[in-house]
C-alpha positions as CSV (number, residue, x, y, z in Angstrom):
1,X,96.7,-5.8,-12.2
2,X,93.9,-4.8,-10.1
3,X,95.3,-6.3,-6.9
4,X,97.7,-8.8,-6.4
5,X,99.6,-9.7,-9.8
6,X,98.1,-12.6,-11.6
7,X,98.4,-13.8,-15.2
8,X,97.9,-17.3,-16.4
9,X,98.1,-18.4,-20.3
10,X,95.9,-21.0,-21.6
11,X,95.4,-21.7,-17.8
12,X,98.4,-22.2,-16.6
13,X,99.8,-19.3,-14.0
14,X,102.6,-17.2,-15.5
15,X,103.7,-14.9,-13.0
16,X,107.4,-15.1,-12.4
17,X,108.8,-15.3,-8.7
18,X,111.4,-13.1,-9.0
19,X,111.0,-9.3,-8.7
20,X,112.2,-7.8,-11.6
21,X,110.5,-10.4,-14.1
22,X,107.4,-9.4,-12.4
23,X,107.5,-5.7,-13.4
24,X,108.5,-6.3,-16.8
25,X,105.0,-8.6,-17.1
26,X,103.3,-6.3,-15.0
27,X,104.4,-3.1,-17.4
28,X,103.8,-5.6,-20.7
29,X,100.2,-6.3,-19.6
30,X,99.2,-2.5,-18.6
31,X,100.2,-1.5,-22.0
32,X,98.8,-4.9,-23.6
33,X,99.2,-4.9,-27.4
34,X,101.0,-1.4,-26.8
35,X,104.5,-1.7,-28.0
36,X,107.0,-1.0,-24.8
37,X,110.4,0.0,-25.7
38,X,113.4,-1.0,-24.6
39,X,114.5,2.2,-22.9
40,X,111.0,2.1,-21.0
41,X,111.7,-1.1,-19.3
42,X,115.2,-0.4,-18.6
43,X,114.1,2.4,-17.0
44,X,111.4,0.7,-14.7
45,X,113.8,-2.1,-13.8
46,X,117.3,-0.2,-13.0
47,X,116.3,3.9,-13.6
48,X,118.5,6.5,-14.1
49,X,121.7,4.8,-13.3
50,X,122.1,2.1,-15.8
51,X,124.6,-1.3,-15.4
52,X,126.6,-1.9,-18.0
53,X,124.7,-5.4,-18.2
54,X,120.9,-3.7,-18.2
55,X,120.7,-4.7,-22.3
56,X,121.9,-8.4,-21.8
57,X,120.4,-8.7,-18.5
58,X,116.9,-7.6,-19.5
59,X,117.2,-9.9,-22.9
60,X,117.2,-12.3,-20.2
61,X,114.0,-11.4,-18.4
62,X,112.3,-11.7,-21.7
63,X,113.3,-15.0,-22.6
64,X,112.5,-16.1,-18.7
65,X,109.0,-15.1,-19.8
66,X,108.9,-16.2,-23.0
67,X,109.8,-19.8,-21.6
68,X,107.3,-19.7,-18.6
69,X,104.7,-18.5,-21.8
70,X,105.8,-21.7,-23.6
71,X,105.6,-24.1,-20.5
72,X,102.1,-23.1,-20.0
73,X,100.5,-23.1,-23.4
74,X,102.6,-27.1,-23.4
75,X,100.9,-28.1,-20.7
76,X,97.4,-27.0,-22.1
77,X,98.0,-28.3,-25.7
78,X,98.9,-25.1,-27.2
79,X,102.7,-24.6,-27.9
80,X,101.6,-21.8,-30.6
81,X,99.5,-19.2,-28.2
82,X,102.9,-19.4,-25.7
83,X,105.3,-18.4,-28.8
84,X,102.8,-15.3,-30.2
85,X,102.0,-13.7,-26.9
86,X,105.4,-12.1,-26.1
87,X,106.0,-10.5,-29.4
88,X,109.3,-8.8,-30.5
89,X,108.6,-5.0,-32.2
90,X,110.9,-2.8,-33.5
91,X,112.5,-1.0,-30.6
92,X,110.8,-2.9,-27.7
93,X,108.4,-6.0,-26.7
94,X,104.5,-6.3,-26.7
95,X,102.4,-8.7,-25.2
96,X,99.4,-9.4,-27.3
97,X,96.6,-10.7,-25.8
98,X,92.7,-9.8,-26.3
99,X,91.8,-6.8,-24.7
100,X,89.1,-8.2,-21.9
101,X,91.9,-10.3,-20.7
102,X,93.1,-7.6,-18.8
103,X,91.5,-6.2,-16.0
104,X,93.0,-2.7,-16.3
105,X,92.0,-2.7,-19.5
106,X,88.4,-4.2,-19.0
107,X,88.2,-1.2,-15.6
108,X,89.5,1.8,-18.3
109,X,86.8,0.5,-20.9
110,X,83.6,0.0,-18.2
111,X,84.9,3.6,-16.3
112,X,84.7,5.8,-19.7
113,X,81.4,4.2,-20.8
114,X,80.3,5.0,-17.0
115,X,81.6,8.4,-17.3
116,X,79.5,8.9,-20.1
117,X,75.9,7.7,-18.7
118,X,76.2,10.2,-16.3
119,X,77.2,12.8,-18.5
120,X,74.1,12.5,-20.6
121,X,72.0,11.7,-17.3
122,X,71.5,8.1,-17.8
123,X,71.8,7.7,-14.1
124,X,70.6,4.1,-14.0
125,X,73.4,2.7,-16.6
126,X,76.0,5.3,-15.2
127,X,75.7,3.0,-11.7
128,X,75.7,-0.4,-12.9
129,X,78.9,0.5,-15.5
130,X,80.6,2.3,-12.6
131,X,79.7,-0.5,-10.4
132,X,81.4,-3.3,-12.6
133,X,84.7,-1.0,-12.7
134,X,85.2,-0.9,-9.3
135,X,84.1,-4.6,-8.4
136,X,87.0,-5.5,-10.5
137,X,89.7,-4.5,-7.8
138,X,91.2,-7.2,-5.5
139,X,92.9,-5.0,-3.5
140,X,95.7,-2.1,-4.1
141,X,97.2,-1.9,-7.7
142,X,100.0,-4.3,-8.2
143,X,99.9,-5.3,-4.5
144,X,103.0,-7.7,-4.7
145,X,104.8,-5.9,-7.6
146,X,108.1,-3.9,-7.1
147,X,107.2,-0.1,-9.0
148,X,110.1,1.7,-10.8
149,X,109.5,4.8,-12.2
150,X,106.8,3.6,-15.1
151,X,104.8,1.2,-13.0
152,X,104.4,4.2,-10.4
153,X,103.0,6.3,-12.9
154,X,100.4,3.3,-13.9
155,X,99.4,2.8,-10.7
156,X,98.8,6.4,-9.2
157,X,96.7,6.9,-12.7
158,X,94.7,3.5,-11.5
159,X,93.9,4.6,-8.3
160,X,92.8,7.9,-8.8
161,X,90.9,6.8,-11.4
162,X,89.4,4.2,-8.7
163,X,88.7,6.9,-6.7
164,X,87.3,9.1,-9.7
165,X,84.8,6.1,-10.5
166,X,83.7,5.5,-7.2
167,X,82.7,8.8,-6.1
168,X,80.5,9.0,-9.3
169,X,79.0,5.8,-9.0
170,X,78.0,7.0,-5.7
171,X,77.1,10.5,-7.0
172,X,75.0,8.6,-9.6
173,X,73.1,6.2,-6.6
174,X,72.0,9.3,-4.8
175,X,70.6,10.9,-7.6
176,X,68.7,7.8,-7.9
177,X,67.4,8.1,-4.2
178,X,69.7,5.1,-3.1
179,X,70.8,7.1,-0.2
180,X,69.4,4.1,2.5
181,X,71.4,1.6,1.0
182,X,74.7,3.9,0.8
183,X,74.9,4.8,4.6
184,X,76.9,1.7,5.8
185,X,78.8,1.8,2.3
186,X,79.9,5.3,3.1
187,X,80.8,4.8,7.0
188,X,83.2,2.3,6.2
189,X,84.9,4.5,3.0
190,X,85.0,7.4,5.3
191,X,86.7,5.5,7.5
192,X,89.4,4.5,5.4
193,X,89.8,7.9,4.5
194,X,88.9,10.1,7.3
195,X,90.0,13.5,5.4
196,X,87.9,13.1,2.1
197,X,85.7,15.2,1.9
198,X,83.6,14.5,-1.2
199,X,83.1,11.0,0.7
200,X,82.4,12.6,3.8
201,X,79.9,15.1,2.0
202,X,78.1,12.2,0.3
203,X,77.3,10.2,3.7
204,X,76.1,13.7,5.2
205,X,73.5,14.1,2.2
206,X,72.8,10.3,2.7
207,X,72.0,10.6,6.2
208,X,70.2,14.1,5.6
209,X,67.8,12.1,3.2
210,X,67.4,9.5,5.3
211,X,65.8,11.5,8.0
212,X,68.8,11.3,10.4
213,X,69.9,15.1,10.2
214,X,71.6,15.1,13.6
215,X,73.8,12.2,12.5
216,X,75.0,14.5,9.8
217,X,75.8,16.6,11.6
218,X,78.0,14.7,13.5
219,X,79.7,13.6,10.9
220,X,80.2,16.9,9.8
221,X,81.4,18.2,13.0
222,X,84.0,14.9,13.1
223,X,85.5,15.7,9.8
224,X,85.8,19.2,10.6
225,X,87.4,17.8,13.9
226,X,89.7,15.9,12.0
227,X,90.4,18.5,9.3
228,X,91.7,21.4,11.9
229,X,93.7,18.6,13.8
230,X,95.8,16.9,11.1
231,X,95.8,19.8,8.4
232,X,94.9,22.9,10.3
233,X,92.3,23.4,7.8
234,X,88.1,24.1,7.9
235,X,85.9,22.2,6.2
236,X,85.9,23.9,2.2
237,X,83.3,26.5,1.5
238,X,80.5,23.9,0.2
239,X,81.2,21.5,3.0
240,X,80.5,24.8,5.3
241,X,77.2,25.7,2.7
242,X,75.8,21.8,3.4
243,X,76.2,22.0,7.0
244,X,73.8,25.6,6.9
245,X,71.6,24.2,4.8
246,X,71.0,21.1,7.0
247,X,70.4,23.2,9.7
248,X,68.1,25.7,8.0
249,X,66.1,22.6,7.1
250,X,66.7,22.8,3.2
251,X,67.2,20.2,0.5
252,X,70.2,19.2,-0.7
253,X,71.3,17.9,-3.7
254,X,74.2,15.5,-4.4
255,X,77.1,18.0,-4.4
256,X,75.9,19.0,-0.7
257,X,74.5,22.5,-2.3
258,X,71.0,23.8,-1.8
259,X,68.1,21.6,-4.3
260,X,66.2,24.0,-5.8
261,X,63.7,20.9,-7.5
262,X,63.6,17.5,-8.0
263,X,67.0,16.1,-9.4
264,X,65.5,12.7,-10.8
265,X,62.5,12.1,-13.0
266,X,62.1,9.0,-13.5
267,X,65.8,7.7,-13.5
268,X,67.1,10.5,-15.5
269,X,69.4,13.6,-14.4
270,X,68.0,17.2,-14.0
271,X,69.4,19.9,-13.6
């Protein structure tokens, strides 16, 4: 899910070629061993405005999959794991499969246990959780895949959550004094995305901590550059605060704001 759409049972590749097949697997798998009603899928594959055919026609998609589920598990010796995968439920269709085997399921399940190193301060596993998430993603959500109204909603809660996870992994790195080995990380991300400006803030601090304050400057001034130009907006309030305290000389800590002490003792959060 996690890029390009890929599935494979026992081995074998699944994925259909045609386009509405492919959101019905690609709906199935985001809500693996969740039970996806008929209604649902109906309205990812035709929305509001219903054929008369959408009931027959969709029975029809099923039993596509169900038959490229079967070829596969054949081929591999296991005619039983093709039949139980694509499971008929009361109102709709589930596909069961263990929960690992999906990597939006495997990024949801590594980003809350990330989410919660940090939260009690264990900066060290925060990273390395975080990390795994994000090095999961081949490229945009569902890269290849056609997105009705229930796929859109899937993705946009993917990639904010990509975003979410990799501004705290970073968050967690600087707090860890990891602020060399960011810098070229965070040129490149602020690069793809030359108006955010939590990843334009964390290069800054990088930078600052570095030693290259005038650099940091620059960036700030760029962004701010950037900002009046394309939104006719400043930089926010503690964008404006990091760029004072940079001047003045002052330490920073990793939301740009003035560091009053330390914020890492030996690997742990302060403060």
């Amino acid at each position: 899910m996690l890029g390009p759409l890929a599935a494979a049972e026992s081995g074998a590749s699944i994925v259909p070629t045609a386009a509405k097949p492919r959101q019905i697997l690609a709906l199935l798998a985001l809500n693996a061993n969740r039970i996806v009603s008929v209604p649902q899928l109906m309205e990812e594959l035709w929305g509001a405005e219903l054929p008369r055919s959408a009931p027959t026609t969709l029975q029809t998609y099923i039993l596509q999959l169900r038959r490229k589920l079967r070829a596969a598990a054949l081929e591999c010796g296991q005619p039983s794991a093709g039949e139980q995968a694509l499971a008929t439920r009361h109102g709709g269709y589930m596909l069961e499969v263990p929960p690992s085997a999906v990597d939006a399921t495997e990024f949801d399940r590594l980003s809350a246990a990330g989410h919660s190193a940090f939260g009690i301060g264990d900066l060290q596993a925060a990273s390395a959780l975080l990390g795994a998430a994000s090095e999961l993603w081949r490229g945009p959500a569902l890269a290849d895949v056609r997105h009705g109204h229930q796929l859109s909603i899937e993705v946009t809660r993917l990639e904010e959550s990509r975003i979410g996870v990799l501004e705290r992994r970073i968050r967690a790195d600087l707090r860890l004094g990891r602020h060399h080995e960011l810098i070229g990380e965070l040129y490149a991300l602020t690069g793809h995305h030359p108006m955010d400006e939590a990843l334009h803030a964390h290069l800054i601090v990088a930078l600052y901590r570095a030693g290259r304050a005038p650099r940091a400057l620059t960036v700030y001034q760029k962004l701010r550059e950037t900002l009046i130009e394309e939104l006719g907006l400043e930089p926010s309030g503690q964008l404006q605060q990091l760029q004072r305290a940079i001047l003045r000389g002052e330490p920073v800590d990793d939301y740009g704001l003035v560091a009053a002490e330390p914020l890492v003792r030996g690997g742990r959060l302060v403060g």
